[in-house]
MDTraj code that builds the backbone (N, CA, C; nanometers):
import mdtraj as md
import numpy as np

residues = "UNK UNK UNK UNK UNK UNK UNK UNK UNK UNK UNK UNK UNK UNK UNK UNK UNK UNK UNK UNK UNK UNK UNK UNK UNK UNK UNK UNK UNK UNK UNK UNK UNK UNK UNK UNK UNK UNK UNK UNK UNK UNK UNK UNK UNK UNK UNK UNK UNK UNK UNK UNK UNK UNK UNK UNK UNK UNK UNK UNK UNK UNK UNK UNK UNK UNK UNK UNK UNK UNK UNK UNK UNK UNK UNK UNK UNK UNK UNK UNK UNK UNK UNK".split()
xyz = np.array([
    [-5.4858, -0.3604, 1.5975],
    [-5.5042, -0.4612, 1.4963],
    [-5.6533, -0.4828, 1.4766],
    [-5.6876, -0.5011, 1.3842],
    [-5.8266, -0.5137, 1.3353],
    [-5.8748, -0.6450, 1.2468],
    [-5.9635, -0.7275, 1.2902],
    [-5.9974, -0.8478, 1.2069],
    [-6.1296, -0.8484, 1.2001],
    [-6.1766, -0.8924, 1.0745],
    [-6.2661, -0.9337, 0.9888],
    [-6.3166, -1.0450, 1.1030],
    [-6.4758, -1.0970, 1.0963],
    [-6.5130, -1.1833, 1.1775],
    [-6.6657, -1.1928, 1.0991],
    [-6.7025, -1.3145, 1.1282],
    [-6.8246, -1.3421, 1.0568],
    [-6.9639, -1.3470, 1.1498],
    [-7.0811, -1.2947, 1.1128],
    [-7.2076, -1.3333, 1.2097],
    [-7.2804, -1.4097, 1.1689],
    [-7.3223, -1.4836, 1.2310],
    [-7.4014, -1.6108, 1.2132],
    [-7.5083, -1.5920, 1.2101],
    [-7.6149, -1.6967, 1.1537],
    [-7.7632, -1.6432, 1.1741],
    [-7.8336, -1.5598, 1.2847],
    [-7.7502, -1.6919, 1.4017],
    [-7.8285, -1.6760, 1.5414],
    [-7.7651, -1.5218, 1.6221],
    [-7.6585, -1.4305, 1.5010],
    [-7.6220, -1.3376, 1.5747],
    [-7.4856, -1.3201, 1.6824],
    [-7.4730, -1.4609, 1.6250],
    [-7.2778, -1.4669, 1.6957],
    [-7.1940, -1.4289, 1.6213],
    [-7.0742, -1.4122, 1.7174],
    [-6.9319, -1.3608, 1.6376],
    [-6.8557, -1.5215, 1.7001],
    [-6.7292, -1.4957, 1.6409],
    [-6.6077, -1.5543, 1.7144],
    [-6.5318, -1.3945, 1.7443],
    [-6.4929, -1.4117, 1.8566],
    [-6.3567, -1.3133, 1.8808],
    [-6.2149, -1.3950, 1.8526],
    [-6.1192, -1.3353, 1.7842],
    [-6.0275, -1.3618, 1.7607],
    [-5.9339, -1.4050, 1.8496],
    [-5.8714, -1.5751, 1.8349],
    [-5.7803, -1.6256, 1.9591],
    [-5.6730, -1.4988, 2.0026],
    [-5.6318, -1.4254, 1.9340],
    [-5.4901, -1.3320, 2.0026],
    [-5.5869, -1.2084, 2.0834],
    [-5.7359, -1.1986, 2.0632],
    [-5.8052, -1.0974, 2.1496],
    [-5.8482, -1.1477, 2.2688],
    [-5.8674, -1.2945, 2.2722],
    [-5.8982, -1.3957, 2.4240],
    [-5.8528, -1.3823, 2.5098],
    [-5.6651, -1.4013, 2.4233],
    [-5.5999, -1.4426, 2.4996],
    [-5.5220, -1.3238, 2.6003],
    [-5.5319, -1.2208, 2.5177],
    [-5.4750, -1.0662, 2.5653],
    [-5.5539, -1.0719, 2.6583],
    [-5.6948, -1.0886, 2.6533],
    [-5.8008, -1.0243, 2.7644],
    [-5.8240, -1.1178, 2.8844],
    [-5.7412, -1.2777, 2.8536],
    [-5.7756, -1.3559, 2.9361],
    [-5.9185, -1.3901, 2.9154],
    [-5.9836, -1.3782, 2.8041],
    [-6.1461, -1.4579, 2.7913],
    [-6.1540, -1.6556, 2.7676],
    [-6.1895, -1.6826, 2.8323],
    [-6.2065, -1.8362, 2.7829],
    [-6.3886, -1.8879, 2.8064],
    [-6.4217, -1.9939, 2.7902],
    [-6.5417, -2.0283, 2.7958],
    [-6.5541, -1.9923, 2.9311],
    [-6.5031, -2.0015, 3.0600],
    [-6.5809, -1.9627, 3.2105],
    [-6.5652, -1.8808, 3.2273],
    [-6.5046, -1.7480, 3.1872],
    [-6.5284, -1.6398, 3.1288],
    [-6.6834, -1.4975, 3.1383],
    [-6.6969, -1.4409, 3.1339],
    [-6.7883, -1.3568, 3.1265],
    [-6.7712, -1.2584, 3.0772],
    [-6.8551, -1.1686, 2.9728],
    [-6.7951, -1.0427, 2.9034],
    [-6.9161, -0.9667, 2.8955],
    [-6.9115, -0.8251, 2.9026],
    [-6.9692, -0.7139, 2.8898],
    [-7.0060, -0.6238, 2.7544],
    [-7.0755, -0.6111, 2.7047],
    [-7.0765, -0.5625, 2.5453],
    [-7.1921, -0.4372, 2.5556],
    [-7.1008, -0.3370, 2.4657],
    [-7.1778, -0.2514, 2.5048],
    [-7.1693, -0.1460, 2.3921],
    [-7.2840, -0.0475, 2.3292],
    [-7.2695, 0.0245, 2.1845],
    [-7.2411, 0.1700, 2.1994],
    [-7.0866, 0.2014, 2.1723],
    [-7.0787, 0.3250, 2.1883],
    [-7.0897, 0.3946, 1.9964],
    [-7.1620, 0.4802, 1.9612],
    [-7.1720, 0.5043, 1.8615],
    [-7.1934, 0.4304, 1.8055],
    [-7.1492, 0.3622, 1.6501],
    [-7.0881, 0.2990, 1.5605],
    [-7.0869, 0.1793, 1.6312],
    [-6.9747, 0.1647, 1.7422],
    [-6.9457, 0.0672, 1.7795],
    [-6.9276, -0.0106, 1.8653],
    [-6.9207, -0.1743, 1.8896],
    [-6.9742, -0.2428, 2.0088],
    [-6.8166, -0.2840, 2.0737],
    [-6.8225, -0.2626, 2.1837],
    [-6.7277, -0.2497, 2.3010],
    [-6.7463, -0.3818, 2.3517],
    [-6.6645, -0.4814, 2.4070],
    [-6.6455, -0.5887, 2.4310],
    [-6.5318, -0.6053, 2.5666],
    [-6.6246, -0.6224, 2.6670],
    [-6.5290, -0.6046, 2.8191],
    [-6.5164, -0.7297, 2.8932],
    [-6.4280, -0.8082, 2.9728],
    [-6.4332, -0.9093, 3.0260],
    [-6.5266, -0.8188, 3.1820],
    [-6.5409, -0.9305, 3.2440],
    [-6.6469, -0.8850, 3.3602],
    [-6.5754, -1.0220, 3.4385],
    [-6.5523, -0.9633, 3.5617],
    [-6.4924, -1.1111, 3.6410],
    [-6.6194, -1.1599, 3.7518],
    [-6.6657, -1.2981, 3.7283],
    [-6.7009, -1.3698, 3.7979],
    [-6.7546, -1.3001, 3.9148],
    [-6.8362, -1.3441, 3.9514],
    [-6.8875, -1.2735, 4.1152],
    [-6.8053, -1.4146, 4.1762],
    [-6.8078, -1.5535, 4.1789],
    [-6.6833, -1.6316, 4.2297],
    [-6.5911, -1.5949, 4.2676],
    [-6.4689, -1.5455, 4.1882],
    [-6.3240, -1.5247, 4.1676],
    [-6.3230, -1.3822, 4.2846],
    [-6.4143, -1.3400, 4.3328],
    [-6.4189, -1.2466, 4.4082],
    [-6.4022, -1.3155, 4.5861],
    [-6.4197, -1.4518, 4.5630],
    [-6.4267, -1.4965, 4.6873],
    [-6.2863, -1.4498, 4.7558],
    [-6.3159, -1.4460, 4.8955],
    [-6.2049, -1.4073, 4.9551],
    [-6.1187, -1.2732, 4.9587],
    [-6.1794, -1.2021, 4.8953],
    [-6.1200, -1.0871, 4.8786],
    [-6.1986, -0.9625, 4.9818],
    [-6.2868, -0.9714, 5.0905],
    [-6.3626, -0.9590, 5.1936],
    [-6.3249, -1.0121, 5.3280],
    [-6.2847, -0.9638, 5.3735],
    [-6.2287, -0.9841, 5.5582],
    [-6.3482, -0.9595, 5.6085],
    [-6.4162, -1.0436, 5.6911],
    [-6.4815, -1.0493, 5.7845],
    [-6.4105, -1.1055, 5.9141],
    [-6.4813, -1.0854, 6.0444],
    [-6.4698, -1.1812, 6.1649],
    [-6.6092, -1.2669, 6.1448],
    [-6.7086, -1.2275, 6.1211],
    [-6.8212, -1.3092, 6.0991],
    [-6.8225, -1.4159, 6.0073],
    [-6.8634, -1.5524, 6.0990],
    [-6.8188, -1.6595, 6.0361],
    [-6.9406, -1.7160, 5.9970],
    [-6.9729, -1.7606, 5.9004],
    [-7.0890, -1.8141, 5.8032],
    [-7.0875, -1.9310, 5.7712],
    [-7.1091, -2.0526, 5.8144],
    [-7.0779, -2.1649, 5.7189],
    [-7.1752, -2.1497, 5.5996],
    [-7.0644, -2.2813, 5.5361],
    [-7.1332, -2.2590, 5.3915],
    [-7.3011, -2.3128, 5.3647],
    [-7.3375, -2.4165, 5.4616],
    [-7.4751, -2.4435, 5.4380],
    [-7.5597, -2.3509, 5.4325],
    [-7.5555, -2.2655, 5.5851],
    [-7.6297, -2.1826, 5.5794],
    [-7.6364, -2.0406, 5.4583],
    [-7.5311, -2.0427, 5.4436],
    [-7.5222, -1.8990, 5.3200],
    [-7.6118, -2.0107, 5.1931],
    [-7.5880, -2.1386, 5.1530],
    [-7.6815, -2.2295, 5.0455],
    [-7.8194, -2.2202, 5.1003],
    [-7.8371, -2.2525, 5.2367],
    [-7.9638, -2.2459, 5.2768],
    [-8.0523, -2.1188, 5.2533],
    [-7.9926, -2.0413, 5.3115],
    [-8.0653, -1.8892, 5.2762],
    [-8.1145, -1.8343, 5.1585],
    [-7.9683, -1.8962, 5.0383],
    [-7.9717, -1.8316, 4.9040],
    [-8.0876, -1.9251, 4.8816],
    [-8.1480, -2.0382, 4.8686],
    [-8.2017, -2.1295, 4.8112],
    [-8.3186, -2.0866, 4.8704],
    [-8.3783, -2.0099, 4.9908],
    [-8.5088, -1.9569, 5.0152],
    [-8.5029, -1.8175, 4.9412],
    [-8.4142, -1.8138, 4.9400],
    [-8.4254, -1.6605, 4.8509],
    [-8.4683, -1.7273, 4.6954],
    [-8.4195, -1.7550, 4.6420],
    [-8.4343, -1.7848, 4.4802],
    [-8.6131, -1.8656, 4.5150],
    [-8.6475, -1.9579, 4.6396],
    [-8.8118, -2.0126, 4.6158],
    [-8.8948, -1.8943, 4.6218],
    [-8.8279, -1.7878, 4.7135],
    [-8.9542, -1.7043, 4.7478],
    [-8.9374, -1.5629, 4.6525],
    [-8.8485, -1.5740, 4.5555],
    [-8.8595, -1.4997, 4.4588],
    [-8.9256, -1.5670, 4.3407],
    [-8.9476, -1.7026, 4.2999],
    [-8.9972, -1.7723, 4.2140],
    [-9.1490, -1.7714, 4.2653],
    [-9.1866, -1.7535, 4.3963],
    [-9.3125, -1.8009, 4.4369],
    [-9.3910, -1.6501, 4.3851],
    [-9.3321, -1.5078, 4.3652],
    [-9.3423, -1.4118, 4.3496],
    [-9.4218, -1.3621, 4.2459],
    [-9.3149, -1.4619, 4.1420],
    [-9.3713, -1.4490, 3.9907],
    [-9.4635, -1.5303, 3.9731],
    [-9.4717, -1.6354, 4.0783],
    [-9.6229, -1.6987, 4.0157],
    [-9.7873, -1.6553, 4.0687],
    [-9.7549, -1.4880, 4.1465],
    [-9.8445, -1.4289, 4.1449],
    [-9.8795, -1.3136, 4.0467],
])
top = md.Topology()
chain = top.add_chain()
for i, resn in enumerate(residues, 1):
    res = top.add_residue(resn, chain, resSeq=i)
    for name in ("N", "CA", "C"):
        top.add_atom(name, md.element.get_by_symbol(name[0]), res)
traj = md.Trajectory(xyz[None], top)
């Protein structure tokens, strides 16, 4: 099936509610777009989240510390760029 869709100044589409909903896209959502020839390819991409739990470890992590770590990671990558 094929539908007509309009672009906006800023370069948006709408995707069509019966293409959302097939693909499962909603606003928390994430999608992949990509130009083969002619034409642009439109992929859902799942969450690095929704992945939780799907990893067996015995190594146990609380959650502060995995926040703690990430949160020196993101200063000392910011401190990076301000050289």
């Amino acid at each position: 099936m094929t539908y007509m869709v309009s672009i906006t100044s800023q370069g948006q589409i709408s995707i069509p509610i019966r293409f959302r909903r097939e693909l499962s896209l909603d606003k928390q959502k994430k999608a992949a777009i990509s130009k083969e020839g002619n034409k642009l390819v439109i992929e859902p991409v799942d969450d690095f989240l929704s992945l939780a739990g799907i990893f067996k470890t015995k190594k146990k992590i609380s959650f502060k510390k995995i926040r703690r770590d990430f949160e020196y990671y993101l200063a000392k990558e910011a401190v990076k760029g301000l050289r």
